[in-house]
C-alpha positions in Angstrom: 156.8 60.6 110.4 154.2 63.4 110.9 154.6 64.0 114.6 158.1 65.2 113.4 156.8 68.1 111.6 154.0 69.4 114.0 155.5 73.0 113.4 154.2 72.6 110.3 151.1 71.4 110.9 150.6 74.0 113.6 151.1 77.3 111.3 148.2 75.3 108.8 149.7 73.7 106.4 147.2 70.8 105.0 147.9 66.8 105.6 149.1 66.8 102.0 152.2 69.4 102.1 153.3 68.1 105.3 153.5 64.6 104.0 155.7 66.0 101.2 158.1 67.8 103.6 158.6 64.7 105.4 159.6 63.6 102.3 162.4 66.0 101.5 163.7 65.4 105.1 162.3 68.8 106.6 161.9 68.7 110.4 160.8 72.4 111.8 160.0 75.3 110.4 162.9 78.2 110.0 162.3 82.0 111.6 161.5 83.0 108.4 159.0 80.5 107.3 157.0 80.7 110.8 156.6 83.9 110.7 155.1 84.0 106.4 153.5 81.0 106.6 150.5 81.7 108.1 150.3 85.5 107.4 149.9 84.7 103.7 147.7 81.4 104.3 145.3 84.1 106.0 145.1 86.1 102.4 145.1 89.3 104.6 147.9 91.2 104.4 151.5 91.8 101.6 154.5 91.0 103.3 158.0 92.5 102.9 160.2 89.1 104.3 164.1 90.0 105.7 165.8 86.9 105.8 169.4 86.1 105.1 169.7 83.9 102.1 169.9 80.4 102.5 167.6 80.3 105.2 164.5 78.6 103.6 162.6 81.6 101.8 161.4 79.3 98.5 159.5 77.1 101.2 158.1 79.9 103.5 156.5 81.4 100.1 156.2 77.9 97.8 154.3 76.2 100.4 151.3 78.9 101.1 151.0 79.6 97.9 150.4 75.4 96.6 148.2 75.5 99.4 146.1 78.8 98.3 145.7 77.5 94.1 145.7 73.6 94.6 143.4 73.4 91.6 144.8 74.6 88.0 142.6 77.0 86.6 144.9 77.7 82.8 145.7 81.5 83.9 148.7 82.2 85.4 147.9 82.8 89.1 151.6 83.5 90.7 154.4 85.4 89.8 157.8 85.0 90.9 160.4 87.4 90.3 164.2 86.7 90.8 167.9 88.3 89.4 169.4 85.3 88.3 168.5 82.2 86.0 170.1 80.4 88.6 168.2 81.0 91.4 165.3 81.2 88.7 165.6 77.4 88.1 166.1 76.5 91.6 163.2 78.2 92.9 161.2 76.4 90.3 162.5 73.0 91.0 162.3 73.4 94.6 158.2 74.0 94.8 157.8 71.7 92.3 159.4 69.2 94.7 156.7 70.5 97.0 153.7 69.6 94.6 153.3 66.4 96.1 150.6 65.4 93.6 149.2 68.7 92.9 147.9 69.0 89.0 150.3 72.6 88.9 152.5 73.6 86.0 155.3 75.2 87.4 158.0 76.8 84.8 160.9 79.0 84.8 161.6 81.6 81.8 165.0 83.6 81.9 167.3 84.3 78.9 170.1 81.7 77.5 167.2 79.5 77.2 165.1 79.2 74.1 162.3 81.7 74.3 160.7 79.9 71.4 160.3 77.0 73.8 159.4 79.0 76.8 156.4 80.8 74.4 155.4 77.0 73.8 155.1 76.1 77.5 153.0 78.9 78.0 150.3 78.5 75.5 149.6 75.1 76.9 149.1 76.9 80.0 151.2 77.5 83.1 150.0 78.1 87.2 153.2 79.3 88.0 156.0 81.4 86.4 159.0 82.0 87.6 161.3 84.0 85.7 164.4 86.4 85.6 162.9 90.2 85.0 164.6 90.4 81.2 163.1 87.5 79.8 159.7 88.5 81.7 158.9 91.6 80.2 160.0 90.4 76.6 157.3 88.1 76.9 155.1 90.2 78.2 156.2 92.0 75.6 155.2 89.7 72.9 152.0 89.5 74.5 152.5 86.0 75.6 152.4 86.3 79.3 149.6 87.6 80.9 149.7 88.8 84.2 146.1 90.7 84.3 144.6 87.4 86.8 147.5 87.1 89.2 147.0 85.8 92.9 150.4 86.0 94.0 153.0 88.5 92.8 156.8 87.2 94.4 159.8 89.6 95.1 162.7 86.9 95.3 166.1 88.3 97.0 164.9 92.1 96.2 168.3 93.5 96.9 170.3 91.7 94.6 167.4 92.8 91.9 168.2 96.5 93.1 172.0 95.9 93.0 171.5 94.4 89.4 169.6 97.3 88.3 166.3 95.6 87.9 164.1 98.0 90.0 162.4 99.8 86.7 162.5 96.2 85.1 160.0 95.3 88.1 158.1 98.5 87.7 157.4 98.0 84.2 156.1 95.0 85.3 154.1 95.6 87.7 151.9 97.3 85.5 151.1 94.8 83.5 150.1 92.9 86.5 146.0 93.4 88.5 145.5 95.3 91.3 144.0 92.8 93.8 147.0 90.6 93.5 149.0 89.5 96.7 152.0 90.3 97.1 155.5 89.3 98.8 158.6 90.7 98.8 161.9 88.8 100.1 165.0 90.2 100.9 168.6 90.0 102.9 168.7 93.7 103.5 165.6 96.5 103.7 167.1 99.5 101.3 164.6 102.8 100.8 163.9 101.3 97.4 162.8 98.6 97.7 160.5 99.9 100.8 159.2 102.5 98.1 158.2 99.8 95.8 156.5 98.7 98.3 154.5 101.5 99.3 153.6 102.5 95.8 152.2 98.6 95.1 151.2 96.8 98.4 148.5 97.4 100.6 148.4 100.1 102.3 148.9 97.8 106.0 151.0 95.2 104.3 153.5 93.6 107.4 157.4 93.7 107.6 158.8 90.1 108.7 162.6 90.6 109.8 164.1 88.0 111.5 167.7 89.2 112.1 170.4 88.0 110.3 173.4 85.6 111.6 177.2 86.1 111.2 178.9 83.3 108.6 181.4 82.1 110.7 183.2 79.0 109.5 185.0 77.9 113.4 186.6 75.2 114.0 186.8 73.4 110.0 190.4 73.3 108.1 188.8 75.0 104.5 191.3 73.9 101.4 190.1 73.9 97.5 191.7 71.7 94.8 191.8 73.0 91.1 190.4 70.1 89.2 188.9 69.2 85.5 185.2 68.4 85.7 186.3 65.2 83.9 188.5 64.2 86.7 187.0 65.3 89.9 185.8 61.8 90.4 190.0 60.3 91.2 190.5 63.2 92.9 187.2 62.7 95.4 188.6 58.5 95.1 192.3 59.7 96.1 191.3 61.9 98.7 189.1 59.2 100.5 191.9 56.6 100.0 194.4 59.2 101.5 192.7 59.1 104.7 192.6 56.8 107.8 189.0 56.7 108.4 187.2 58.9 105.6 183.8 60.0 107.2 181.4 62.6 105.1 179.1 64.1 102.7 180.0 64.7 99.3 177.5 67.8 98.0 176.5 67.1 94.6 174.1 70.6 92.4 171.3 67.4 91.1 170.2 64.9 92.0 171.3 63.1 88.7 174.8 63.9 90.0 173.9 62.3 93.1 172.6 59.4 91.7 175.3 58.5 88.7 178.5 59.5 92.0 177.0 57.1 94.0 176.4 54.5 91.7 180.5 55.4 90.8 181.8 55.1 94.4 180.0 51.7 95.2 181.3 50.3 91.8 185.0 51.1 93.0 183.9 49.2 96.2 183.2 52.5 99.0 180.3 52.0 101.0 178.5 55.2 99.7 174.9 56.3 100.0 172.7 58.8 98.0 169.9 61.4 99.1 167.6 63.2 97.4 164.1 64.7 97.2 163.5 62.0 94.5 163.7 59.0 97.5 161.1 57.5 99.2 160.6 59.1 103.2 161.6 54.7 104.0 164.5 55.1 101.6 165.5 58.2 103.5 165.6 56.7 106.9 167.4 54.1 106.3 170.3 55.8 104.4 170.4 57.8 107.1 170.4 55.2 109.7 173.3 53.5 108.6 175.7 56.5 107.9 175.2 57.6 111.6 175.8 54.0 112.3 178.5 54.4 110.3 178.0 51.2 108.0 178.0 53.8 105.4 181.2 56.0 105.3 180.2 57.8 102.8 176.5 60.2 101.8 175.8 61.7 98.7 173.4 64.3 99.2 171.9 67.4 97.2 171.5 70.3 99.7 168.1 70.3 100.1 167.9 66.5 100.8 170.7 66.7 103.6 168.3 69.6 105.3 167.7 68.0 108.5 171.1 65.5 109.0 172.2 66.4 112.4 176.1 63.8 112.4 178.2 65.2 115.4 181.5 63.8 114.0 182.2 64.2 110.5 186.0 64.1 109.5 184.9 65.8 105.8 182.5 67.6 103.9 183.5 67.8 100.2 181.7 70.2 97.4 182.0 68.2 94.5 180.0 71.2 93.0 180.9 74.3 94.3 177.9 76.0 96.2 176.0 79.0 94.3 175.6 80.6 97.8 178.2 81.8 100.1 175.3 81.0 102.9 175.3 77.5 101.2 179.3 77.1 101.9 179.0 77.8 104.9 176.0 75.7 105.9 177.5 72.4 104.2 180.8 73.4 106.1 179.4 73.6 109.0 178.5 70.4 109.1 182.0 69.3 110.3 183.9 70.8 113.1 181.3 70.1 115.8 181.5 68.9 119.2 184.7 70.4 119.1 186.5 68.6 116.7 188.4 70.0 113.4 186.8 68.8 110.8 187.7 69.2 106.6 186.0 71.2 104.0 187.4 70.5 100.7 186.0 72.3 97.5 186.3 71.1 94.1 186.9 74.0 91.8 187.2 73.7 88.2 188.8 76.6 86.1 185.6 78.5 85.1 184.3 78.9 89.2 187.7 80.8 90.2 185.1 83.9 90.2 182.8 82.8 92.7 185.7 80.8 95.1 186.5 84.5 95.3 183.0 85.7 96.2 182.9 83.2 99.2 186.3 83.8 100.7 185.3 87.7 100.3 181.4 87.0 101.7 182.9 84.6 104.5 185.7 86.9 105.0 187.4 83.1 105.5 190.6 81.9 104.0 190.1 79.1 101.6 193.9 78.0 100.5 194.5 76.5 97.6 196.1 72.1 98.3 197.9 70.3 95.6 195.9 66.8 94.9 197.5 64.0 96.1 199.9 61.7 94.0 199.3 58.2 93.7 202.3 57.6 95.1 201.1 59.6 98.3 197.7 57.1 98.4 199.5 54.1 98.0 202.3 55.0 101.0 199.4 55.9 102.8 198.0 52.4 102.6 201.0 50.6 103.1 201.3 52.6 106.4 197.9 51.9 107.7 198.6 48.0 107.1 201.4 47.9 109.1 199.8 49.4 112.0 197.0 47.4 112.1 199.6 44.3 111.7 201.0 45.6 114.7 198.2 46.3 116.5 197.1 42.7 115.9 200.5 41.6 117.6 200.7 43.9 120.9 196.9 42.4 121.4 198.7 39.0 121.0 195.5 37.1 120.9 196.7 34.6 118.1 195.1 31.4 119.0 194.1 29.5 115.9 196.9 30.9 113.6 200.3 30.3 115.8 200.4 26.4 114.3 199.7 28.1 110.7 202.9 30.4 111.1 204.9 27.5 112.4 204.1 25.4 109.2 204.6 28.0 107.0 207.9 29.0 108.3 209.2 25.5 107.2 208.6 26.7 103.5 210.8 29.7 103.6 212.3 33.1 105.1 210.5 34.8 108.2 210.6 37.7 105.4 209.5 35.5 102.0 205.8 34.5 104.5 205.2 37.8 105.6 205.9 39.1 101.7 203.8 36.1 100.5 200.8 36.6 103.4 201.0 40.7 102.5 200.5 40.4 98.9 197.9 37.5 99.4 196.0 40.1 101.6 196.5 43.8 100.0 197.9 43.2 96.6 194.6 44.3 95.5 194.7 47.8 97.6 198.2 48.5 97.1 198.1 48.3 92.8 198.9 51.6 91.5 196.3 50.8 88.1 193.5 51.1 90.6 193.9 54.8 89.7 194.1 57.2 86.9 196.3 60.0 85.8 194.8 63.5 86.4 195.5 66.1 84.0 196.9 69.6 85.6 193.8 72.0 85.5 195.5 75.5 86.0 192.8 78.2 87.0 193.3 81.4 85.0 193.3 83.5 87.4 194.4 86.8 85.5 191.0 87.1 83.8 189.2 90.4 84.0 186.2 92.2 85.0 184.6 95.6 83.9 183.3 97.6 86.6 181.1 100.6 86.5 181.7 103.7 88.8 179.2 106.1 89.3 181.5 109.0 89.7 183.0 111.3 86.3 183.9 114.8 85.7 181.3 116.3 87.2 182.5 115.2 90.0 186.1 116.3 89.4 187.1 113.1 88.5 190.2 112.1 86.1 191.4 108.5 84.9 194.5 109.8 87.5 192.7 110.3 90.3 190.3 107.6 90.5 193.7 105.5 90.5 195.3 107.3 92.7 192.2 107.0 95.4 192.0 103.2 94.6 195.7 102.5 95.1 195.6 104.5 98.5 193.1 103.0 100.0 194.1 99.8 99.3 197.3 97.3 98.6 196.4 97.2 95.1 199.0 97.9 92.5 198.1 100.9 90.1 199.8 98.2 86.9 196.4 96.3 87.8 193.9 99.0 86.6 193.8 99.1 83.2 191.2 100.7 80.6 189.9 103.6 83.0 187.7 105.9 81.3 185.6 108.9 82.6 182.7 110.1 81.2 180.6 112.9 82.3 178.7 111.4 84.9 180.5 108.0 85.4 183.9 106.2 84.6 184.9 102.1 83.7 187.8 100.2 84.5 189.1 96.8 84.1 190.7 95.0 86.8 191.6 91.4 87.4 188.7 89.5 89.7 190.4 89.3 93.0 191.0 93.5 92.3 187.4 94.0 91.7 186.4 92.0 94.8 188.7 94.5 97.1 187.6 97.9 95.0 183.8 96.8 95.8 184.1 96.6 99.0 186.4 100.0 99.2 183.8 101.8 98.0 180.5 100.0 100.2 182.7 101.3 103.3 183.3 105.3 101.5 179.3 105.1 101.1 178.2 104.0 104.4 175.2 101.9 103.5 173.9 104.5 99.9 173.5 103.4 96.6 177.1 102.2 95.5 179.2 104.3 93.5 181.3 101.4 91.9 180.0 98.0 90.6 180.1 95.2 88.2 179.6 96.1 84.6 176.5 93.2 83.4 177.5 91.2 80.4 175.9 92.7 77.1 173.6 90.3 74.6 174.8 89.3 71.5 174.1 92.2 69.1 175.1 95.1 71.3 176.8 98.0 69.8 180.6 98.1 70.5 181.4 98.8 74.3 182.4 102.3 72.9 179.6 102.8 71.1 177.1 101.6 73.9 179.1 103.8 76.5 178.6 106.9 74.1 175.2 106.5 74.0 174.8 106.4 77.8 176.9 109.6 78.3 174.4 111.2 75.4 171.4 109.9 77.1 172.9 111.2 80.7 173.0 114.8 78.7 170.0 115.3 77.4 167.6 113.1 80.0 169.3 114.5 83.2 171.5 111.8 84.3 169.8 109.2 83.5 170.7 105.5 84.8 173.1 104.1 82.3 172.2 100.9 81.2 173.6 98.1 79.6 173.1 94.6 78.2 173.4 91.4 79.1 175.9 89.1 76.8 175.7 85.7 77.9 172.6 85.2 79.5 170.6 86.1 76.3 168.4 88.5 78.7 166.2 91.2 76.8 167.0 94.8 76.9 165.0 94.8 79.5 167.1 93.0 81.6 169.8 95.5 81.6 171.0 96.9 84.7 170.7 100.8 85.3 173.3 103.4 86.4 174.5 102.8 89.9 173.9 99.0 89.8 176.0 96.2 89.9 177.4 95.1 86.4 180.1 93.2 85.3 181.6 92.2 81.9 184.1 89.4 81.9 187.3 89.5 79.1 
């Protein structure tokens, strides 16, 4: 089990962390994390990471750092930074999966959650926060989290944090943080921000790790998405399998309490369906795994860190039964299918609230995904009834029918050649051919015509009029001028609204006018509960951008529950959904 992970071993990670990557299925170490690992395990040097996302970052900083403060000690000894509550949770969960016995506290903090109950896990003492930049400073705010005895101070995906407009957020708190802290900064791209933070905060030698970024390409796999109600994704994922002559995949679950209860579901309706998750034993591992490549299971039901590692050159499906948070995820589940040469089937289950990020995939991916109306029940069950009368004829052209000839000539004295084979069919498949094996599934229509707010950083000092920010948008693209609603310009930047799949094409309209500089148009972050009117707030910002010299314009965020401090700044991404 060990041997396995030898790369491991061989950048120094202890008995103890090995053993718990063999448990989550890991196998070798990624560009990324051979190249951190043991740079941080010397303690020597900061380190500014460039790695794509998806490409095992958590791990390449989780893992030196459980190695380095093994023993709790009640202050907080790491920091870990990142943009969304999303990725804040997942980073969490992931290096507590990596704890492997370790006496650690590891807890996320970010807004939408209650802070009252975040305060209380940190006065019974935490090792390890990681938390979205808002929430941070409010509670450094309230003088709750101290950051005055830090070890490790984490970056995580710092160009989506300067995209959000979180760079003076991380300034802030920075200086509530010590000096002689390490620190690591992660990130897809390497913009002169971010390498300023860096300058004004590392080490004077701290070391750039780059490993160069692949292409998403998504060869060779037929991509479809159903629109589905969460409540009904189950007869979909049932239909689909049943539609199909020999079913062979994973099904991608978010936890692994989806995992566990879809499994459970799929063996009680008779499918030969296995789970894997970082909860299972290393044994229970290999032999799941061992009998879907022997294919005595058809089916595996796997979170994606647990399927890390799975290496099936003939899958006929891979199905997100959770839509990925990561275009990089998409297409490393999708990927899994379509090798060897063979077409394989990705198939996304979307329910009406994720029509957003389907779009932010196709647009990352630059892949189509179309849209596939579920199958009928009466589509399954002709399906079936096709499949058993070519293996009935299969049986005959082998003709090998010793043993049962005598049978067939006794039962044709009871009746019509067509009465027996009626009789023999529905003694054999009434079971698989009964239409009450499934369930109706309730139309879930995505609304599609839903709007965003996005920010331009562009107004009337810059000659810009409602008219001709229109005008330049509909030029350079196929985008109907009816579409842009609600522009307004202010002295030193302009709003509009436009439907999602708009806003995806402006965006990347203006990334190509800028040629890799700060953007001049992004999405407008949701305000918190309490705001000002959008008027009001947008007033405020032009008075501000008056008297303060164009100042960033800042706004806040409305569902996450993120302190001020979590708003973004002029010229970063924001968005504000109607």
């Amino acid at each position: 089990m060990v041997n396995k992970l030898e790369g491991f071993a061989a950048l120094g990670l202890s008995e103890k962390t090995i053993k718990a990557l063999a448990k989550k299925g890991f196998e070798e170490p990624s560009p990324i994390q051979a190249l951190t690992i043991p740079v941080l395990l010397k303690g020597e040097k900061d380190v500014v990471g460039q790695a794509q996302t998806g490409t095992g970052k958590t791990a390449a900083f989780g893992l030196p750092i459980l190695e380095m403060i093994d023993k709790s000690n009640g202050n907080v000894r790491a920091m870990i930074l990142a943009p969304t509550r999303e990725l804040a949770i997942q980073v969490a969960e992931e290096i507590n999966s990596f704890a492997n016995g370790r006496k650690l506290k590891i807890v996320p903090v970010y807004g939408g959650q209650s802070i009252e109950l975040q305060i209380r896990q940190l006065k019974k003492g935490v090792d390890i926060v990681v938390g979205t930049p808002g929430r941070v400073q409010d509670l450094i705010d309230r003088k709750v989290l101290k950051l005055d005895r830090l070890e490790y101070f984490i970056l995580d995906e710092a160009d989506e944090m300067l995209n959000m407009g979180f760079v003076e957020d991380i300034e802030k708190i920075l200086e509530s943080t010590n000096k002689d802290k390490r620190m690591l900064f992660f990130s897809a791209t390497m913009p002169k921000e971010i390498l300023k933070i860096a300058e004004n905060h590392m080490r004077k030698d701290y070391e750039i790790l780059k490993v160069e970024a692949k292409e998403l390409t998504t060869n060779l796999t037929d991509q479809i998405y159903f629109e589905v109600k969460q409540k009904d994704k189950f007869e979909a994922l049932c239909r689909i399998i049943d539609l199909e002559p020999e079913f062979y995949g994973i099904v991608f679950c978010r936890t692994k309490n989806d995992v566990n209860e879809l499994t459970g579901k799929l063996n009680d309706r008779g499918y030969d369906a296995g789970e894997l998750h970082g909860d299972i034993t290393q044994k229970h591992r290999e032999v799941t795994l061992n009998r879907f490549k022997a294919k005595k299971l058809s089916i595996l039901v796997a979170t994606d860190v647990a399927a890390r590692g799975i290496d099936v050159n003939d899958l006929t499906h891979v199905v997100n039964y959770a839509i990925p948070q990561e275009a990089e995820s998409y297409v490393h589940r999708i990927g899994r299918t379509g090798r060897a040469g063979k077409e394989g089937t990705a198939i996304t289950f979307m329910t009406p609230s994720e029509y957003k990020k389907l779009l932010q995939i196709k647009r990352i991916t630059k892949t189509d995904i179309r849209k596939e109306k579920l199958p009928e029940i009466k589509d399954v069950i002709l399906s079936r009834k096709h499949r058993i009368i070519e293996n009935i004829t299969n049986i005959l052209q082998e003709g090998n029918l010793n043993g049962f000839l005598d049978m067939a000539k006794d039962l044709l004295k009871e009746g019509s050649p067509e009465d027996i084979v009626a009789s023999l069919l529905k003694s054999a498949y009434e079971d698989v051919l009964d239409t009450s094996n499934y369930n109706e599934i309730e139309e879930a229509t995505v609304d599609n015509t839903g709007k965003t707010r996005l920010f331009i950083a562009l107004g009337r000092v810059d000659k810009i009029t409602p008219k001709k920010l229109v005008e330049f948008i509909v030029k350079e693209s196929s985008i109907d001028s009816s579409r842009i609603k609600g522009v307004e310009v202010y002295e030193n930047f302009s709003f509009m609204s436009v439907p999602f799949a708009e806003a995806e094409v402006i965006l990347d309209i203006f990334k190509k006018v800028r040629k890799g500089r700060k953007p001049l148009v992004e999405k407008a972050k949701e305000k918190s509960k309490g705001d000002n009117s959008e008027k009001e707030n947008k007033e405020n910002k032009d008075s501000k951008e008056k008297n303060n010299g164009r100042k960033r314009a800042s706004r806040k965020n409305e569902k996450s529950g993120e302190k001020s401090s979590d708003k973004p700044k002029r010229n970063r991404t924001k968005k504000e959904d109607k």
